[in-house]
Structures are given as C-alpha cells and as structure tokens.
LUMBAFI-666888 format. One record per residue (C-alpha): residue in three letters; x, y, z; residue number from 0. Coordinates in steps of 0.25 Angstrom, whole numbers, m for minus. Example, Ala and Ser with C-alpha at 12.3 -4.5 7.8 and 13.67 -1.06 7.14 Angstrom:
REM LUMBAFI-666888
MIVEX ala 49 m18 31 0
MIVEX ser 55 m4 29 1
REM end
This chain:
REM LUMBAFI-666888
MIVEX unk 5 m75 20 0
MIVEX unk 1 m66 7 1
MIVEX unk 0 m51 11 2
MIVEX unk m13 m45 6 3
MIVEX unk m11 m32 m2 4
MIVEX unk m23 m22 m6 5
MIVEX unk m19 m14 m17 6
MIVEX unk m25 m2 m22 7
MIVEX unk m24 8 m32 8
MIVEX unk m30 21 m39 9
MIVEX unk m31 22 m53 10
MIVEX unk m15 26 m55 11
MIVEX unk m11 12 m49 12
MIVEX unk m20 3 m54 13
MIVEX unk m12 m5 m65 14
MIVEX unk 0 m4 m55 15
MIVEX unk m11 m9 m44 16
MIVEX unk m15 m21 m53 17
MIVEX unk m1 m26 m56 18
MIVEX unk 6 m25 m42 19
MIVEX unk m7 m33 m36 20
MIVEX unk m5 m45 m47 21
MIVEX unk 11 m43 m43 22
MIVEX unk 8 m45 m29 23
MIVEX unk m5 m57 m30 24
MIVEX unk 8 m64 m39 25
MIVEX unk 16 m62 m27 26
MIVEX unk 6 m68 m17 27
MIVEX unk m1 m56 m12 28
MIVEX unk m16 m55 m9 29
MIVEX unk m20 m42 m17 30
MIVEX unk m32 m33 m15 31
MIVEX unk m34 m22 m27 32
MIVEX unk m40 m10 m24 33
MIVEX unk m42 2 m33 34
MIVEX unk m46 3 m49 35
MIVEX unk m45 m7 m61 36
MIVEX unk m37 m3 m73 37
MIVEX unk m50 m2 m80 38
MIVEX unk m56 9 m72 39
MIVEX unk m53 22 m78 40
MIVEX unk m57 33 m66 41
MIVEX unk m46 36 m56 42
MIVEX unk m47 31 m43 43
MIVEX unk m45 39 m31 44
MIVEX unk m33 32 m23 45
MIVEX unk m39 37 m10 46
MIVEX unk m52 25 m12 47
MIVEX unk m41 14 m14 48
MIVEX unk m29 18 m5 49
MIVEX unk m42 15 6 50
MIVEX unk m46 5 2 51
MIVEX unk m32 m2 3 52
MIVEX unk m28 5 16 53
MIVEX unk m42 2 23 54
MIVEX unk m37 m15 20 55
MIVEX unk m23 m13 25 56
MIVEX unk m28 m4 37 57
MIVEX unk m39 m16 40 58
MIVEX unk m28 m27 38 59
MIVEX unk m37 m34 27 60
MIVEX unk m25 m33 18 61
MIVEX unk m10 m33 22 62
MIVEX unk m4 m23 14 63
MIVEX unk m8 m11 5 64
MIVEX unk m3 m6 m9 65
MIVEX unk m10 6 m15 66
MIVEX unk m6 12 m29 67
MIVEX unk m10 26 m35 68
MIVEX unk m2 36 m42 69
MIVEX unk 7 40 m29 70
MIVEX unk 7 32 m20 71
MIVEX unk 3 43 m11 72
MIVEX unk m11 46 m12 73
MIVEX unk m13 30 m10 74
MIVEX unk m3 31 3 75
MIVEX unk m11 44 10 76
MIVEX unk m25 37 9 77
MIVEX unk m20 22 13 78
MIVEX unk m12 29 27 79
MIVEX unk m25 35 31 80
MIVEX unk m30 20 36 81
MIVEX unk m24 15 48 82
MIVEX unk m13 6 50 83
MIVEX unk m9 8 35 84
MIVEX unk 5 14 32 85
MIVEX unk 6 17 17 86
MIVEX unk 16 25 9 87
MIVEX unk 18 28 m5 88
MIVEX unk 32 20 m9 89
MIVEX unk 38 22 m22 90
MIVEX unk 54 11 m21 91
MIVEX unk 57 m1 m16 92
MIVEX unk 64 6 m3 93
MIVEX unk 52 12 2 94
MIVEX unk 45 0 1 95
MIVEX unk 52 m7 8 96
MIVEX unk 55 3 20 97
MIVEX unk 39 6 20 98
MIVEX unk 36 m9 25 99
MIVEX unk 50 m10 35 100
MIVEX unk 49 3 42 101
MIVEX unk 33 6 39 102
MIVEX unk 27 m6 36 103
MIVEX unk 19 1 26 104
MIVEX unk 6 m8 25 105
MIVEX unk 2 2 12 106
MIVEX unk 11 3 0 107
MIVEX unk 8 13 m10 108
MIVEX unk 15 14 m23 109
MIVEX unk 13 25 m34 110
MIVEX unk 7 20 m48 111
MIVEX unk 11 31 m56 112
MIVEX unk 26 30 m51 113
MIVEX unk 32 18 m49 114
MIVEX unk 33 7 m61 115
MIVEX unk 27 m8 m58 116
MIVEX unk 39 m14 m55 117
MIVEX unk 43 m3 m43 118
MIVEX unk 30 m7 m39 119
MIVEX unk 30 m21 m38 120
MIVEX unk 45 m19 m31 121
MIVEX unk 40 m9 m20 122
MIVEX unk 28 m19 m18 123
MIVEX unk 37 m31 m16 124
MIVEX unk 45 m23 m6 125
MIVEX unk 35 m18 2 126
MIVEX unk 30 m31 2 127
MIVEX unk 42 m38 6 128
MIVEX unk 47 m28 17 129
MIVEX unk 44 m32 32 130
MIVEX unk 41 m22 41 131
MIVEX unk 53 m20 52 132
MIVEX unk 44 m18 64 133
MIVEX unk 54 m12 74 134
MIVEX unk 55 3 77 135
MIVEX unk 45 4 64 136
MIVEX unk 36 m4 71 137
MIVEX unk 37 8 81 138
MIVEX unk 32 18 72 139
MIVEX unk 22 11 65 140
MIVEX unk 16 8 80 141
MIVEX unk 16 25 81 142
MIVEX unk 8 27 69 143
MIVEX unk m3 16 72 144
MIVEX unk m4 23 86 145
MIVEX unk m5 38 80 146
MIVEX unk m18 31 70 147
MIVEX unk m24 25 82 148
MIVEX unk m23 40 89 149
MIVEX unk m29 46 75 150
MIVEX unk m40 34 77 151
MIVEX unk m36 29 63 152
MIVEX unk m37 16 69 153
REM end
C-alpha cells in the first residue's frame, strides 16, 4: 500500500516543495500540494497552509504530513494545534528517524531556507522508512491523545 502525503508550503519552500513531491510521486507516493506556485510573487502566510495539511492528517484523509517554510518551526506550531497530529521541525537524518520510532511523528517539517535538496530528500526517505516501535512509546502517545480529549481538541 502507497502512503498518501500532503505537502505544503509558504513562499520560502515552494521550489524545495515542487522537487521533494516529483521525488516522492517517482517513489510511489500519492502526493497532495498545498501552498504557492513558483509563479506567484506575494508571500504566503505559512499559518493558511500548515492547516490545511494538518486538518487532512488529523481527519485521516491522508496518511502523512510534510510542511516546508523558512524554519521549519512556524509550520510545526500551527500543524500541533490539530488533533492527533504530532509534528516537529527535523533538521538530520537521526532526528528523522527517532521522530517516527519513538514519536511516530505523523507531520514532518523541514526548513527551506537551511537545509539543501539532497539533506531533504534523505530525511524524507528516513522518515518514511522508520516504523514506529509501539511499546513504552505507545504508552506516551496514549497520554497525550487522553490530555487532547480533556482540552476537547478532539
């Protein structure tokens, strides 16, 4: 079975965006875009499209998250306000891969402004790849779903 990605961006990830959603469509993914065309010159707020790709994974309509913007951060702040989303801005390889293990991070974000195309792609392919170990993390993740029913986030 293909995972289904949406991927967004605001106008500082937008090439980045366009090249990591033709490497993963060559890698078998189903790929949603979200956010400006290389053609569009007004910046984006990264708010309008870090919600539009957290509403999908929070409502399982895609399986997986990636959001690009200058950071990583501001991307990663909007996305953990849906429910049953876990993001986090990761900037190597290790992070990537511990972020699915232990976390099973369902939102990757990624800074456009520093890291290079290749660094990308890799933490990608990682996050990808890793498995969540289920286990005592399973535990903890369990926690945090009970503390956003208690907020009423879900």
């Amino acid at each position: 079975m293909s995972l289904k990605i949406a991927i967004g961006s605001d106008h500082h990830g937008v090439a980045i965006r366009m090249k990591t959603a033709e490497f993963l469509r060559q890698s078998g993914y189903t790929v949603l875009e979200f956010g400006p065309s290389l053609e569009e010159k007004l910046p984006v707020d990264y708010p309008d499209v870090a919600a539009e790709v957290a509403q999908r994974v929070s409502h399982h309509e895609v399986d997986r998250g990636i959001l690009i913007c200058g950071t990583g951060i501001g991307m990663c702040i909007m996305a953990n306000k849906f429910a049953g989303v876990r993001a986090a801005p990761i900037i190597d390889e290790l992070a990537a891969e511990l972020s699915r293990r232990h976390n099973d991070l369902n939102v990757l974000c990624i800074s456009g402004d520093m890291l290079d195309e290749n660094t990308i792609h890799r933490i990608t392919e990682i996050w990808l790849a890793s498995p969540f170990d289920g286990g005592r993390h399973e535990k903890r993740l369990n926690k945090i779903e009970n503390i956003e029913k208690q907020l009423g986030m879900c």
